[in-house]
C-alpha positions in Angstrom: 205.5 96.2 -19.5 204.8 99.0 -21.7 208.6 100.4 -22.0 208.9 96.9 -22.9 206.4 97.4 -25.9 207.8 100.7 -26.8 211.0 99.2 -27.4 209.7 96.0 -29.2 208.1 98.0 -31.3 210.9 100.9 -31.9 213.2 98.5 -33.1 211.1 97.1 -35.4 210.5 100.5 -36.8 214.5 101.1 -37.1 214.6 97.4 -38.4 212.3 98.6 -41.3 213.7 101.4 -42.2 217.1 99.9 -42.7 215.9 97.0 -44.8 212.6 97.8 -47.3 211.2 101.4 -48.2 208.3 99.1 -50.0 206.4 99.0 -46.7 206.6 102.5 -45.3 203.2 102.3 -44.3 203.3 99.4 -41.9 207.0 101.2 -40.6 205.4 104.8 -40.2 202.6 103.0 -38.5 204.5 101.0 -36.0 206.8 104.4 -34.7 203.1 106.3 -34.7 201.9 103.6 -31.7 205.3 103.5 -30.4 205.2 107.0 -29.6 201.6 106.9 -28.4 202.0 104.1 -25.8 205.0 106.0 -24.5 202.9 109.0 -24.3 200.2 107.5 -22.4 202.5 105.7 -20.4 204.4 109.0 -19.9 200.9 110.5 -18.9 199.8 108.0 -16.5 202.7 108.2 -14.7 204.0 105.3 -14.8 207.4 106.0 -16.5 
């Protein structure tokens, strides 16, 4: 479930930074809790 996250959330982070640079901010923030679940997911173990 959370790989399936991650990658939900990924490509809407690619998504945005192919279309708009007016909303950075909510782009930027997306990849920063992409990469945190896959870290805690990573650190958990469950990968």
């Amino acid at each position: 479930m959370w790989w399936t996250v991650f990658v939900i959330l990924l490509v809407l982070w690619l998504a945005g930074l192919v279309t708009a640079h007016t909303v950075a901010g909510v782009i930027h923030i997306l990849l920063v809790l992409a990469l945190t679940l896959l870290v805690v997911n990573l650190m958990r173990g469950h990968a």
